[in-house]
BANUTOR-494681 format. One record per residue (C-alpha): residue number from 1; residue in one letter; x negated, y negated, z. Coordinates in pm, 1 decimal. Layout:
# BANUTOR-494681
  pos  code      east     north        up
  NUM     A         X         Y         Z
...
//
This chain:
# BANUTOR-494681
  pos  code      east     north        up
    1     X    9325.9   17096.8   -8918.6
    2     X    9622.4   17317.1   -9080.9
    3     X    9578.2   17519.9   -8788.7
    4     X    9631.6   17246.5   -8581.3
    5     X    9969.8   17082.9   -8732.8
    6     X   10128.2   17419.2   -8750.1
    7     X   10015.1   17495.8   -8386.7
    8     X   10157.0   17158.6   -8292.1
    9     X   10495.7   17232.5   -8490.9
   10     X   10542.4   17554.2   -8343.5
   11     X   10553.9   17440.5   -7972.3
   12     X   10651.2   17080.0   -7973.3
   13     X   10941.1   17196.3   -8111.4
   14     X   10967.1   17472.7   -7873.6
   15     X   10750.0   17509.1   -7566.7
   16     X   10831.4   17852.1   -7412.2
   17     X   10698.7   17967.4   -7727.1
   18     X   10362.0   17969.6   -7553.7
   19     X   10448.9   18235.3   -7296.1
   20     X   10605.4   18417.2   -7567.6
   21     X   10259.1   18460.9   -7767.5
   22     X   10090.7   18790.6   -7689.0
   23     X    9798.0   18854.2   -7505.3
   24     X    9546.1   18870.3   -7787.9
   25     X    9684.0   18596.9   -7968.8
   26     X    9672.3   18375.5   -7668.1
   27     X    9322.5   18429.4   -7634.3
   28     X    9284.9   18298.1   -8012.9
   29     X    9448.3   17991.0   -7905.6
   30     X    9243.6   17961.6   -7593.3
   31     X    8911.1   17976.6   -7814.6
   32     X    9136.7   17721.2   -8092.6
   33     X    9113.7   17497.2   -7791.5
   34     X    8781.7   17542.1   -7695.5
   35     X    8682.8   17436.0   -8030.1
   36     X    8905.0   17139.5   -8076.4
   37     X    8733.6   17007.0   -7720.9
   38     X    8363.1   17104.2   -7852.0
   39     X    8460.4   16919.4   -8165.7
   40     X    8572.5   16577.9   -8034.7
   41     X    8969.9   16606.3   -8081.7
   42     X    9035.2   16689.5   -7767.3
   43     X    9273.8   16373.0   -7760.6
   44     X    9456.5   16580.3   -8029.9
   45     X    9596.3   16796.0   -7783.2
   46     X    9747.1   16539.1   -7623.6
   47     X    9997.7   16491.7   -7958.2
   48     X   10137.9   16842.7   -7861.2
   49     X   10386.2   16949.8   -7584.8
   50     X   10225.2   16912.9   -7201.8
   51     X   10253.4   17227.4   -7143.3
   52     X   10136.0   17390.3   -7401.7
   53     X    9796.9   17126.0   -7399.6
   54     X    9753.2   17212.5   -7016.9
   55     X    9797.7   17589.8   -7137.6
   56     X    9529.0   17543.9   -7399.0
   57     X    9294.2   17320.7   -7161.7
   58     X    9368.2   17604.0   -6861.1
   59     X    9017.0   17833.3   -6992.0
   60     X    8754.8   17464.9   -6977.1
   61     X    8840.7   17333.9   -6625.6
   62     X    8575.8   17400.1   -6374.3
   63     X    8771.0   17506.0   -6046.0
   64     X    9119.5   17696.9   -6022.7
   65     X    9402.9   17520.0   -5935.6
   66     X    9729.6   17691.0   -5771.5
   67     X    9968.7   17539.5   -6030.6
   68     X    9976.1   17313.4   -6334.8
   69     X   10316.4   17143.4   -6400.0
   70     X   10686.6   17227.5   -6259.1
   71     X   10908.1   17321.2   -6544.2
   72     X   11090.6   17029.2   -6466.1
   73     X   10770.7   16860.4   -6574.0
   74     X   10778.2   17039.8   -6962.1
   75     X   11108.5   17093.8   -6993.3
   76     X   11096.7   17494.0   -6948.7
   77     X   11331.1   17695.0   -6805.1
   78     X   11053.3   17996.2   -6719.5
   79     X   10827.4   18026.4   -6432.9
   80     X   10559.8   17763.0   -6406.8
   81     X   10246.6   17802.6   -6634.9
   82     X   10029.7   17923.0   -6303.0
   83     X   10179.3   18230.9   -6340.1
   84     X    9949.0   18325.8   -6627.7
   85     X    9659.9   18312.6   -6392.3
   86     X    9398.5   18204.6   -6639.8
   87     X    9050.4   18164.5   -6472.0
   88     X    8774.4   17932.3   -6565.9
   89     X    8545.5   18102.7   -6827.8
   90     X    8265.4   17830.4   -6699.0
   91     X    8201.3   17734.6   -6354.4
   92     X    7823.8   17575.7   -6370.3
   93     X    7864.1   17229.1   -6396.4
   94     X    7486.6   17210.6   -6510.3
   95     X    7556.3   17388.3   -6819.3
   96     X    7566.4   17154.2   -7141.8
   97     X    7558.9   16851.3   -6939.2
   98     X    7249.6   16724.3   -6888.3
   99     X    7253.0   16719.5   -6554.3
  100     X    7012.1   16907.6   -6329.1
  101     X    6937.5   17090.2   -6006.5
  102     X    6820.9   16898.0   -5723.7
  103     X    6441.2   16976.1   -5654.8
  104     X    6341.9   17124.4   -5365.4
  105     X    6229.8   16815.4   -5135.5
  106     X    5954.9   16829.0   -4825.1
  107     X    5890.4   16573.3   -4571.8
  108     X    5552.1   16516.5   -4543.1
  109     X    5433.3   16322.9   -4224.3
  110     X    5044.4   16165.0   -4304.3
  111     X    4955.6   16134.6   -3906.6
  112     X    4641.6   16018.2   -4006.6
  113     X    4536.7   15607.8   -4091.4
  114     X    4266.8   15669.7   -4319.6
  115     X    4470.2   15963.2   -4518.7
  116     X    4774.9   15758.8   -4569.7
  117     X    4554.8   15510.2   -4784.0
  118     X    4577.2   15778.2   -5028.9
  119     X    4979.3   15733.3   -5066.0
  120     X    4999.3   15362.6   -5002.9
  121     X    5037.3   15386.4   -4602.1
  122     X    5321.7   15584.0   -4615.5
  123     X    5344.3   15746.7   -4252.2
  124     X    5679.4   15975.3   -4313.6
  125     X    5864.1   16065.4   -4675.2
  126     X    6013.8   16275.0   -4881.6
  127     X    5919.0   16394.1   -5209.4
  128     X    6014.0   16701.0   -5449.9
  129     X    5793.8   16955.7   -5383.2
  130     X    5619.2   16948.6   -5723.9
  131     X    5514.9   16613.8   -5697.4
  132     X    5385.8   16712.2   -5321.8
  133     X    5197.9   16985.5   -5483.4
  134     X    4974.2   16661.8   -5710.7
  135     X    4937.4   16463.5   -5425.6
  136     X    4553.7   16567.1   -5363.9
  137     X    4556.2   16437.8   -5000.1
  138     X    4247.8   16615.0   -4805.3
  139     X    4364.4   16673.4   -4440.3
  140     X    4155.1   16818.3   -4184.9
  141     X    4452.0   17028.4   -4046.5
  142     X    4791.6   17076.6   -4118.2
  143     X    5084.0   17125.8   -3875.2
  144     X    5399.7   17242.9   -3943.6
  145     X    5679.4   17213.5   -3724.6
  146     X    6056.9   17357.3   -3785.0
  147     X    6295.8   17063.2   -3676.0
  148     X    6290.5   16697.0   -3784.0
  149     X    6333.7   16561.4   -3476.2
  150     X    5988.8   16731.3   -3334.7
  151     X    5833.7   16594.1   -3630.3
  152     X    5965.2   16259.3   -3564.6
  153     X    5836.9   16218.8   -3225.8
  154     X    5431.0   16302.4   -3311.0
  155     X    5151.2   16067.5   -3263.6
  156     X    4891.2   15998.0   -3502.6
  157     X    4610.6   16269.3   -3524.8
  158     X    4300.7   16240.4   -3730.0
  159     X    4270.1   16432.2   -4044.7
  160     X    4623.2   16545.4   -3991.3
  161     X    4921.5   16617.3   -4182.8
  162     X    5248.6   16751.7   -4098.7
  163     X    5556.8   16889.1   -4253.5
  164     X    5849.5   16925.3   -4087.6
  165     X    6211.0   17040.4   -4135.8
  166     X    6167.0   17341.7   -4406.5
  167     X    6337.8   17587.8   -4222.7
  168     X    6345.8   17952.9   -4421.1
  169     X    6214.4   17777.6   -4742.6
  170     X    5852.6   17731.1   -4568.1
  171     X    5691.6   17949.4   -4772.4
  172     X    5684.2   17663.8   -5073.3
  173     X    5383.1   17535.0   -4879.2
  174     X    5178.9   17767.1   -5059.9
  175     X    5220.3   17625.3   -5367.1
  176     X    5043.2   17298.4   -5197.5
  177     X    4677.7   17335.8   -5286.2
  178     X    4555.2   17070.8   -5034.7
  179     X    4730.3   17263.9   -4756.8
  180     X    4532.9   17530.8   -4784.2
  181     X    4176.1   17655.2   -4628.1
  182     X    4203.6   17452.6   -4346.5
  183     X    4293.7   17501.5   -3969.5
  184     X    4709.2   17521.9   -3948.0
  185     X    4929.7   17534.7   -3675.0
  186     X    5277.2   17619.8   -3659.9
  187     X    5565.3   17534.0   -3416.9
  188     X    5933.8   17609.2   -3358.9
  189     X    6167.6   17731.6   -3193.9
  190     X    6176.1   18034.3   -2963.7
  191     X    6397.5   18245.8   -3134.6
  192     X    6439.2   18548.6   -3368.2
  193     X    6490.3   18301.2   -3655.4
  194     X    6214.7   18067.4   -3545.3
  195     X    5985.0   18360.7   -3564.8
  196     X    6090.2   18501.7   -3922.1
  197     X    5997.8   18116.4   -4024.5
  198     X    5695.5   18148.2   -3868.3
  199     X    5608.8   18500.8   -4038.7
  200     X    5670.5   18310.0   -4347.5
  201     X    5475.5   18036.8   -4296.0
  202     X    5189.7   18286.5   -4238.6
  203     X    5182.1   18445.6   -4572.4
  204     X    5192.4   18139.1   -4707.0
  205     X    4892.9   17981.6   -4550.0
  206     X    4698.6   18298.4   -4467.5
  207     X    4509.6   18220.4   -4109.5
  208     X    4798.5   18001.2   -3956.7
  209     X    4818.0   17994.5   -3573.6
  210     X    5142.1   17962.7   -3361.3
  211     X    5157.6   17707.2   -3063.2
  212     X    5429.6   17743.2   -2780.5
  213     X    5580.1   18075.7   -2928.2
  214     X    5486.5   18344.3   -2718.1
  215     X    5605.7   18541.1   -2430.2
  216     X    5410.8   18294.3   -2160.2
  217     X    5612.8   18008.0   -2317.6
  218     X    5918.1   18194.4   -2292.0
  219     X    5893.6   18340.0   -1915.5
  220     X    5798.4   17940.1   -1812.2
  221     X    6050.9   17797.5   -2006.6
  222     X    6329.8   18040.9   -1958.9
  223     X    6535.1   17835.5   -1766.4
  224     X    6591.2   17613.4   -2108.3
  225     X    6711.8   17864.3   -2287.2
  226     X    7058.3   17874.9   -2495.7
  227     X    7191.1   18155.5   -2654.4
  228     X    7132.3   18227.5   -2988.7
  229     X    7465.4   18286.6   -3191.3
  230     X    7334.3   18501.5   -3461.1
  231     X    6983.4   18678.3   -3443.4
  232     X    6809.2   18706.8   -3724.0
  233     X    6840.7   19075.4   -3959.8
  234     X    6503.3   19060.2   -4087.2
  235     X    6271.8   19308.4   -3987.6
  236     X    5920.5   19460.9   -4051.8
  237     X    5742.3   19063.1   -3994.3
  238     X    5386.5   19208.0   -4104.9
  239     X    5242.7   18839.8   -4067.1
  240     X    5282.2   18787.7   -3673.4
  241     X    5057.7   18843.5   -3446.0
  242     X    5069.0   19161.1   -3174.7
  243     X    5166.9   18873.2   -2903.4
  244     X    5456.8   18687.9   -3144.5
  245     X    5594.3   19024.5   -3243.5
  246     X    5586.6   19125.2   -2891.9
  247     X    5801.9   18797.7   -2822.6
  248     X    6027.4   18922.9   -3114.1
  249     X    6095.4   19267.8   -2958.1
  250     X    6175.6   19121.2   -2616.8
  251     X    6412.5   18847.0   -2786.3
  252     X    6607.1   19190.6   -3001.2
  253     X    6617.7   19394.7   -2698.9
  254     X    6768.2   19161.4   -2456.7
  255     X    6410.5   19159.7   -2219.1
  256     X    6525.5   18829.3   -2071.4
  257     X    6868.9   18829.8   -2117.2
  258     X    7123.3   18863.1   -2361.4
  259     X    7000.5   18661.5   -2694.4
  260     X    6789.1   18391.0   -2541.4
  261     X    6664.0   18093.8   -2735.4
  262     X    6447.4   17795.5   -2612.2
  263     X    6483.5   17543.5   -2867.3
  264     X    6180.6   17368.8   -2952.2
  265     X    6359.3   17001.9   -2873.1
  266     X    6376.5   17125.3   -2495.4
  267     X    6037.4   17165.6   -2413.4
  268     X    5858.5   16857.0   -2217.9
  269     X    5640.5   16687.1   -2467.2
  270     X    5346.2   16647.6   -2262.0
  271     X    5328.1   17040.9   -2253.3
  272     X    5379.0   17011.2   -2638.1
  273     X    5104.0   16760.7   -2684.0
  274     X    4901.3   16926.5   -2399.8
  275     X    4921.3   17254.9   -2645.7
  276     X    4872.6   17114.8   -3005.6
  277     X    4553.2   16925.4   -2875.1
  278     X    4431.2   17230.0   -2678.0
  279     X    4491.9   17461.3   -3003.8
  280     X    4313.2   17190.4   -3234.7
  281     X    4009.0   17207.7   -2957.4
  282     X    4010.0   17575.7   -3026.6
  283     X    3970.5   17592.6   -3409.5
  284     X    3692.5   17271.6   -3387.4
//
């Protein structure tokens, strides 16, 4: 701690002598102070002028700040200590913490009576997706729909599961083993980004079928449609179907208008319940 009493005689006794260090030796001092902190006399620094602690502590704090203390504040007839512009060498709260990153959660709706035995008559949850992954449910079908609300509003089906809400992180269903090899349907909105979603949620769960996302649901349903703000930039969707990229194309192009959308929410559920019963008819 020599170090550390002549550091704290040198600027108590005279605090501008901090900006008067030179750039290489100020670094030295800002690793000095790294240590003290990693070291548990971080309260040390306190013993020495403000300014110079602040000065020391600048290099450990995790978001910039447009000034520290007036020179009123240390006593310092020089330009505030901001000046120096010192930048945060760490930003990442997670490091050395112990805390961690949220999982990645998926709400799972169990539309079926018998299946939601399994997870103690749960109807609608979330759960991180790696403890979805071991939850060994055996549906008959799965449905996956884009927006919450949609997924609210279903009835019970038998054998049926649904998730709901993903968005562009849909393709973690294929890490769900019990999702897969059995029929799937998929619905959202009609939109350029509802349709990249649903190219995703192809690949993963290879054989998935769209409902309500085609050009026949767009022409009836036109007069629903908003406009969409920002169209998606992803291109080359290798995973729709000729019909669903057709829809694509006509949505890029401006076919019916100038960046239509018909947002899933719109449509009258009797068509929608009309169209997932007619598609599950199909695949028995």
């Amino acid at each position: 701690m020599r170090c550390y009493g002549a550091l704290k005689s040198l600027f108590r006794a005279r605090p501008e002598n901090v900006l008067a260090v030179p750039e290489l030796e100020r670094r030295c001092l800002f690793a000095l102070g790294g240590l003290m902190v990693q070291h548990g006399v971080r309260d040390h620094l306190l013993n020495l002028s403000l300014g110079f602690t602040q000065l020391l502590l600048r290099p450990f704090v995790t978001e910039p700040r447009t000034h520290l203390l007036s020179n009123q504040q240390v006593g310092m007839s020089v330009q505030p200590l901001a000046v120096l512009e010192i930048q945060s060498v760490d930003t990442n709260k997670f490091n050395g913490t112990g805390l961690k990153r949220l999982p990645h959660r998926v709400r799972v709706m169990v539309l079926c009576p018998e299946l939601r035995r399994s997870v103690g008559g749960l109807r609608d949850f979330e759960a991180p997706i790696e403890e979805v992954v071991w939850l060994g449910l055996k549906p008959k079908r799965v449905l996956v729909v884009e927006n919450h609300a949609c997924g609210t509003a279903l009835r019970d089906m038998p054998g049926c599961v649904a998730f709901a809400g993903l968005g562009k992180a849909v393709g973690v269903l294929g890490r769900v083993p019990w999702a897969k090899g059995v029929p799937a349907l998929y619905w959202g909105d009609i939109d350029t980004h509802g349709l990249v979603i649903l190219n995703s949620a192809r690949a993963a769960l290879p054989g998935l079928q769209s409902v309500l996302m085609d050009v026949a649901t767009m022409l009836e349903f036109k007069e629903l449609a908003v406009h969409e703000a920002v169209q998606a930039v992803e291109s080359g969707l290798e995973h729709l179907a000729a019909e669903e990229a057709e829809l694509f194309e006509g949505l890029k192009s401006g076919r019916w208008g100038l960046k239509p959308r018909v947002e899933q929410e719109r449509l009258p559920w009797t068509a929608v319940e009309a169209a997932i019963l007619a598609a599950w008819l199909v695949d028995e």
